[in-house]
C-alpha positions in Angstrom: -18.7 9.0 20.5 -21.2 9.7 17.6 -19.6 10.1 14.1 -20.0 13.6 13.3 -18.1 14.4 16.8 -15.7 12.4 16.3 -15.2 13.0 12.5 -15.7 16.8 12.5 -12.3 18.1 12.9 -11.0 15.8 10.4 -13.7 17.5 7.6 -12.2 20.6 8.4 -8.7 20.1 8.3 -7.1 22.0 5.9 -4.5 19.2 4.7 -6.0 15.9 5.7 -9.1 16.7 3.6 -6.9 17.4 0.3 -4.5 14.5 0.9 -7.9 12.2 1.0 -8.8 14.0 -2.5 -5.2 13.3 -4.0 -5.3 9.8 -2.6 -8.8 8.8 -3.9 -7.7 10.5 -7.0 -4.2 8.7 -7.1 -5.7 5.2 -6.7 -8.5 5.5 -9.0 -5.9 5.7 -11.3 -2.8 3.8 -10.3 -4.9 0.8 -9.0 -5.7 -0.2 -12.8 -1.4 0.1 -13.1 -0.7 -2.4 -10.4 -3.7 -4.6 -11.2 -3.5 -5.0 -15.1 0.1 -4.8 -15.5 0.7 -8.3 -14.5 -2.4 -9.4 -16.7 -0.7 -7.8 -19.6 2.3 -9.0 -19.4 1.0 -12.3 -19.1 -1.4 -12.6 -21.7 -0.2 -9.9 -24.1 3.5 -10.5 -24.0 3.7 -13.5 -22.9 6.4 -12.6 -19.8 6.5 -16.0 -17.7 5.0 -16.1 -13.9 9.1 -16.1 -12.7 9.9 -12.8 -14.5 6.8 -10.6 -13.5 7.9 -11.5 -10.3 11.2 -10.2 -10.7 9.8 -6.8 -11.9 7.5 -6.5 -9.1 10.4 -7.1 -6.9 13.0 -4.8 -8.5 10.5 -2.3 -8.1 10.3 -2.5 -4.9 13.8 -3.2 -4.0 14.5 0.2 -5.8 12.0 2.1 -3.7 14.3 1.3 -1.0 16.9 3.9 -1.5 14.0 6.5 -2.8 12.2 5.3 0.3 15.1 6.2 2.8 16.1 9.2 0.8 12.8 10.9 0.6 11.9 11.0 4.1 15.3 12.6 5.3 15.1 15.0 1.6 10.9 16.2 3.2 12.6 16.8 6.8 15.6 18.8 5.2 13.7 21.0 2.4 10.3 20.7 3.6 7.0 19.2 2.7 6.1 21.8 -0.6 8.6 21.4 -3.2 8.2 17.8 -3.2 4.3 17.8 -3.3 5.6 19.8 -6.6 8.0 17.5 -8.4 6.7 14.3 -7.6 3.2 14.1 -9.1 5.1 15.4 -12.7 7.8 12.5 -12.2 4.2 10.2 -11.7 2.6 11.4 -14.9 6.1 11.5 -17.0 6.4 7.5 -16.0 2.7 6.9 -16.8 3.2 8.3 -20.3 6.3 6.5 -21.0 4.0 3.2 -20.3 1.2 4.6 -22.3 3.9 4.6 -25.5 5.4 1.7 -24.6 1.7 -0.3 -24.5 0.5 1.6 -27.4 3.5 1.9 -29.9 4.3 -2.3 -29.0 7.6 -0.6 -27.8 10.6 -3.1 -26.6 9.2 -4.7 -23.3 12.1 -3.5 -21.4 10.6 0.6 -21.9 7.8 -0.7 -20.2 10.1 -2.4 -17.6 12.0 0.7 -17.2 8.9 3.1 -16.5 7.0 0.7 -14.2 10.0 -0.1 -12.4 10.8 4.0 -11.6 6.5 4.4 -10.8 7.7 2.6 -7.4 9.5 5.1 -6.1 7.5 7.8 -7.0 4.4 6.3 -5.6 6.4 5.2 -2.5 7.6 9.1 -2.0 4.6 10.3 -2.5 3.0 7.9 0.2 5.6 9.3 2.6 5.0 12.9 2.1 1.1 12.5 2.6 1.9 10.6 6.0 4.5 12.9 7.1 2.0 15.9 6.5 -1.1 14.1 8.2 1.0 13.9 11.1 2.2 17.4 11.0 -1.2 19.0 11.1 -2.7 16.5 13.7 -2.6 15.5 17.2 -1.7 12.1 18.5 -5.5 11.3 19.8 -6.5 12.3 16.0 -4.1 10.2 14.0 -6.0 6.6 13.5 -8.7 8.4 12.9 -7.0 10.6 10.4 -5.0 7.5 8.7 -8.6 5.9 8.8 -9.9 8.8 6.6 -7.5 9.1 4.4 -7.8 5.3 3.8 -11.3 5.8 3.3 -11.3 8.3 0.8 -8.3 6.1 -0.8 -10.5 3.3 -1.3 -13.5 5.0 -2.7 -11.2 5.8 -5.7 -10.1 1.8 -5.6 -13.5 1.2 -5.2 -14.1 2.4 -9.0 -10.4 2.1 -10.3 -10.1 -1.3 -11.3 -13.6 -2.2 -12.2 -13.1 0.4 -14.7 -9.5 -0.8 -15.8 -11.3 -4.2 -16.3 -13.3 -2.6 -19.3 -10.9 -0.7 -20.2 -8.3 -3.4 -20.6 -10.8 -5.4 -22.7 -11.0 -2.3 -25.4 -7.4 -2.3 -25.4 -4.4 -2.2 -22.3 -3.4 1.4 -24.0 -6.3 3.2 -21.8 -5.0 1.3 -18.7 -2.2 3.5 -18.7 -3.9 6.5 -20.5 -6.5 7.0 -17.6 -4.1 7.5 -14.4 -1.8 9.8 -16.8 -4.8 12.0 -16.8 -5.5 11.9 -13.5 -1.9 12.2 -12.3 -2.5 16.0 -13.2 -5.4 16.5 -11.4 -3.3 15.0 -8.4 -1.1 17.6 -9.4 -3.4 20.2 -9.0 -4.5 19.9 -5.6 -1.3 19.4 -4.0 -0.7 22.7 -5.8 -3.2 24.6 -4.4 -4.1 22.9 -1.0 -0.5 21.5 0.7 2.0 24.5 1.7 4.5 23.6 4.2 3.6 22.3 7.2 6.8 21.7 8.9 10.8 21.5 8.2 13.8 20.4 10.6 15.9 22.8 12.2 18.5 19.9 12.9 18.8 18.3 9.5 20.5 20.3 6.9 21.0 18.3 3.9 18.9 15.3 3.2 21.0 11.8 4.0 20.6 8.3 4.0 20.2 7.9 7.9 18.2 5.7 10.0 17.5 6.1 13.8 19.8 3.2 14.6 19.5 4.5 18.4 15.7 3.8 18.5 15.9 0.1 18.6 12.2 -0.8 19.8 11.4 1.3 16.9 13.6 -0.5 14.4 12.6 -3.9 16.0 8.6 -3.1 15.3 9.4 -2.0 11.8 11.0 -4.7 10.8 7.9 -6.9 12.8 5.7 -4.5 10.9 7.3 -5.4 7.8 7.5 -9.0 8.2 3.8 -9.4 7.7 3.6 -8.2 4.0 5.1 -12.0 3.5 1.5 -12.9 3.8 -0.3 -9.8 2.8 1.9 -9.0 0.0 0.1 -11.8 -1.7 -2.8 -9.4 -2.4 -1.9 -8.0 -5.9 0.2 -9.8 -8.5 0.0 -13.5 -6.7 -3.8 -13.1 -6.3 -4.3 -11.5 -9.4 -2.6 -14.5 -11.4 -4.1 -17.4 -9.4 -7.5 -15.8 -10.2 -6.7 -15.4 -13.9 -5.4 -18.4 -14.7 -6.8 -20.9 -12.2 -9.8 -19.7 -11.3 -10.2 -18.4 -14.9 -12.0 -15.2 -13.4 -12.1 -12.9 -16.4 -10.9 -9.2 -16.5 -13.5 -7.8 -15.7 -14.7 -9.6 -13.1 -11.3 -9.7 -11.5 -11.6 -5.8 -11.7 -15.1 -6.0 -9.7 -13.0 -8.2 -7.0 -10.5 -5.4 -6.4 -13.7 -2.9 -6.7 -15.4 -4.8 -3.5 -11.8 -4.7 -1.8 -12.2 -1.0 -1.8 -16.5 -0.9 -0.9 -15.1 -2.8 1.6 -12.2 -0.3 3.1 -15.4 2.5 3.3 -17.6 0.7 4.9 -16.1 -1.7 7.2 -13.1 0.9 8.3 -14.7 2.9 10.8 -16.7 0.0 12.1 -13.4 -1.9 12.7 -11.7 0.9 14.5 -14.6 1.0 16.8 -14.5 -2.9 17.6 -10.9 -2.3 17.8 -10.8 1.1 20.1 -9.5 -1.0 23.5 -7.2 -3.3 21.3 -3.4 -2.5 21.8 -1.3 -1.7 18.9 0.3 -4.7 18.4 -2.5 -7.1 19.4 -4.2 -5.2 16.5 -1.4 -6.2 14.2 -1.6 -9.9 15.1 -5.3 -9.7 14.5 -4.8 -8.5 11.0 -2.2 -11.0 9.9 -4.7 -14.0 10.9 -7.5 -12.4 8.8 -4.9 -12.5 6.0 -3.4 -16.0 6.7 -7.1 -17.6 6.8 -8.5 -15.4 3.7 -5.7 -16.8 1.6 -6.4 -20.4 3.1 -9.6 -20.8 2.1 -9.1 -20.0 -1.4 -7.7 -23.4 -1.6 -11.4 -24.8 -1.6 -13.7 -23.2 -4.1 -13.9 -20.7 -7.2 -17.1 -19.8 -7.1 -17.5 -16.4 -7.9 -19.6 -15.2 -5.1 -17.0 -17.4 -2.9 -14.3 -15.2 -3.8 -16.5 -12.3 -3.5 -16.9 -13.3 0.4 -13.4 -14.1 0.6 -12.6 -10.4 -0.8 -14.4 -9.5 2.2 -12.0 -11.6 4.6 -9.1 -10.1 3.2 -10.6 -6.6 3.5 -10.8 -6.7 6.8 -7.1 -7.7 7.5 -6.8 -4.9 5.4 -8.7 -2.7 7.9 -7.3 -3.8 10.7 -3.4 -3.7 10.0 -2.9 -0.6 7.7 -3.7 2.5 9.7 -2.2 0.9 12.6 0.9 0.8 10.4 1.1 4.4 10.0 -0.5 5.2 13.5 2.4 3.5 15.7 5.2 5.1 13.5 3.8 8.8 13.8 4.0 8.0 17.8 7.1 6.2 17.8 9.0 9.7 15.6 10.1 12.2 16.8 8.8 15.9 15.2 11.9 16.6 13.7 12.3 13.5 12.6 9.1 12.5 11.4 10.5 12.1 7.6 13.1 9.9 8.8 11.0 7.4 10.9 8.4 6.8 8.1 11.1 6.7 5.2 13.4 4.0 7.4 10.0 2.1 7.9 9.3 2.4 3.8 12.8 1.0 3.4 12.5 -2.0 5.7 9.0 -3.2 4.7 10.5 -2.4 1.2 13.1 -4.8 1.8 11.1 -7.3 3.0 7.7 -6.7 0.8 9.7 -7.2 -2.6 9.9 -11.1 -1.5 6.3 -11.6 -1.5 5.7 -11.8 -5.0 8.3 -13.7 -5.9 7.5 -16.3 -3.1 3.6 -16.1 -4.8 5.7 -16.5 -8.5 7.4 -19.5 -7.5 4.7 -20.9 -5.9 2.3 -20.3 -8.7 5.1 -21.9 -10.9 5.1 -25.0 -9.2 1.5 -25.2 -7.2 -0.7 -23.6 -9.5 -2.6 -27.1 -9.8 -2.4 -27.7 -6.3 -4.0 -25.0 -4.6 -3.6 -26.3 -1.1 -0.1 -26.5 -0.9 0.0 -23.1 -2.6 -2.1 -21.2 0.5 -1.1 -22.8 3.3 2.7 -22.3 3.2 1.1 -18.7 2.9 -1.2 -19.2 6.1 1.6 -20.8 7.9 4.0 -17.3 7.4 0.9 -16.0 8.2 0.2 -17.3 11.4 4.0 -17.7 12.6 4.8 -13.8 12.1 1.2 -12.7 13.6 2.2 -14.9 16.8 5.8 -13.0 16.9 4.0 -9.8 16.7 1.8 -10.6 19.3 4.7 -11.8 21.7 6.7 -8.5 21.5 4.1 -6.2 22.6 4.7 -7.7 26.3 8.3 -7.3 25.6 8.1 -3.6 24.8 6.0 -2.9 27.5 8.4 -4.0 30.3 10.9 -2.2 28.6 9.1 0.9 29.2 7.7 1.7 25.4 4.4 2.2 25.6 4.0 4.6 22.6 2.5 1.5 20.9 0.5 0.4 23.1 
């Protein structure tokens, strides 16, 4: 099917073309938050490998709860008044880190903010998937994920390349820049997302999981399993660059920019070599691309090496993350669609905190050894990709084949 046939509809949509705006918007912003953060702490404050860690994880361990939460609170009240609170919650945060950077505050303000951002962000993810699937049909919905992913990455494309020159005039703009933007976030969700959808079951938000769907609970917490390996990409990747590698700022800003060159060009390519490939074969795939792009960075440091690498890990990237989203919209119910993605936010964000600390420890005691280091990360890898691939048999002779 040509592009523009197959794309058209989604150009047109009236709330999958604004949540691509807010999305490329929110990660040109947030991106130089989750990348420069750990480089500050690091180098500025001198926080040890151990405890960034351990903010990374209580951040997401705390998302949890939100996670959970949120998706019952958008089924109960509806999609709007949340696409008006949450972006001002973003912002408020963003500021508080902008003082705390600026002012030399007590670390633990910092702490504080960047450990609430997680929940925000994770709330707001949730809302933007709930509402994608709301306004489109099930043949339209990897494409639609796709897009949005797309249109994600051309603001990662930019966002850290530009927080690498802005953290070497000073971290303060790091945080300044996404407060801005935050707004304009703001904005569009003001103008562009009404509701598109509210239960008539659920009358009050609660913390409730569908604990009757058990294929569904099972592939979540399969789902979840592989951030172990591809949870690495951020704060462990980020440090190993920095201090072993000894990739500079900016460069390691241009690493995260070809990440997201990558996402645009490579996506749709991918979900075309991929159109034939069932749901959970698809996963497996992606979790091998991840386990042998961290392997191999064992073996050299050469910039342009990584830059290939980057490449590797990109298309793990492609493969696995709108297939995420994609089985969960058909595994939910419409009435429940707020619940399904908010339990699968709260068990990948039980299971994704424990990557970076894994990627802590192990920089603590491998940093010299880089070997040892990536391959207990390529043999999670691999083990979890080969459980995937093993249930999708299982769930088809059970009858499931919403996944398939």
């Amino acid at each position: 099917m040509p592009f523009l046939q197959r794309y058209s509809k989604l150009f047109s949509n009236k709330f999958v073309f604004p949540i691509s705006m807010v999305q490329m918007i929110r990660t040109l912003g947030r991106s130089q938050v989750w990348v420069f953060t750990p480089l500050y702490l690091l180098l500025i404050r001198h926080v040890p490998y151990e405890y960034i860690g351990i903010l990374f994880f209580a951040t997401a361990i705390l998302s949890v709860p939100f996670s959970l939460y949120g998706g019952n609170l958008i089924d109960s009240i509806g999609r709007r008044p949340l696409a008006v609170w949450l972006p001002l919650f973003g912002a408020f945060l963003l500021i508080v880190m902008l003082l705390g950077v600026g002012l030399d505050l007590s670390i633990f303000v910092v702490y504080l903010a960047f450990v609430f951002e997680g929940p925000v962000s994770s709330m707001e993810g949730i809302l933007d998937n709930v509402v994608t699937t709301d306004s489109t049909t099930e043949t339209e919905r990897l494409d639609a994920f796709s897009f949005i992913r797309i249109a994600a990455n051309l603001g990662f494309a930019v966002g850290p390349a530009v927080g690498g020159f802005l953290s070497s005039a000073g971290y303060t703009w790091v945080f300044l820049f996404p407060a801005l933007l935050t707004f304009v976030e703001w904005g569009i969700y003001l103008k562009y997302i009404k509701e598109t959808g509210k239960s008539k079951e659920v009358h009050r938000a609660k913390m409730e999981i569908p604990k009757s769907d058990k294929a569904f609970l099972i592939m979540a917490i399969l789902m979840g399993s592989i951030f172990f390996a591809s949870g690495q990409w951020g704060t462990t990747l980020t440090l190993f660059w920095s201090r072993f590698d000894l990739v500079s700022n900016p460069l390691i800003g241009i690493l995260y920019s070809v990440n997201g060159i990558g996402v645009v060009l490579l996506q749709l390519p991918v979900n075309r070599a991929l159109d034939k490939v069932r749901s959970t074969t698809r996963l497996s795939i992606g979790g091998l691309f991840y386990a042998f792009g961290f392997l191999i960075l064992a073996f050299s440091s050469n910039f342009a090496f990584l830059v290939v690498d980057v490449v590797i890990l990109t298309v793990g990237e492609n493969v696995l993350t709108p297939a995420f989203y994609t089985i969960v919209s058909k595994m939910a119910p419409s009435e429940r669609r707020g619940q399904y993605f908010g339990t699968f936010q709260l068990i990948s964000g039980m299971i994704m905190p424990l990557a970076p600390v894994l990627g802590s420890v192990l920089l603590t005691y491998y940093i010299h050894s880089p070997l040892i280091l990536w391959g207990i990360i390529f043999a999670i890898g691999t083990s979890v990709s080969a459980i995937v691939y093993s249930y999708g048999p299982i769930l088809r002779r059970s009858g499931r084949k919403d996944v398939n």
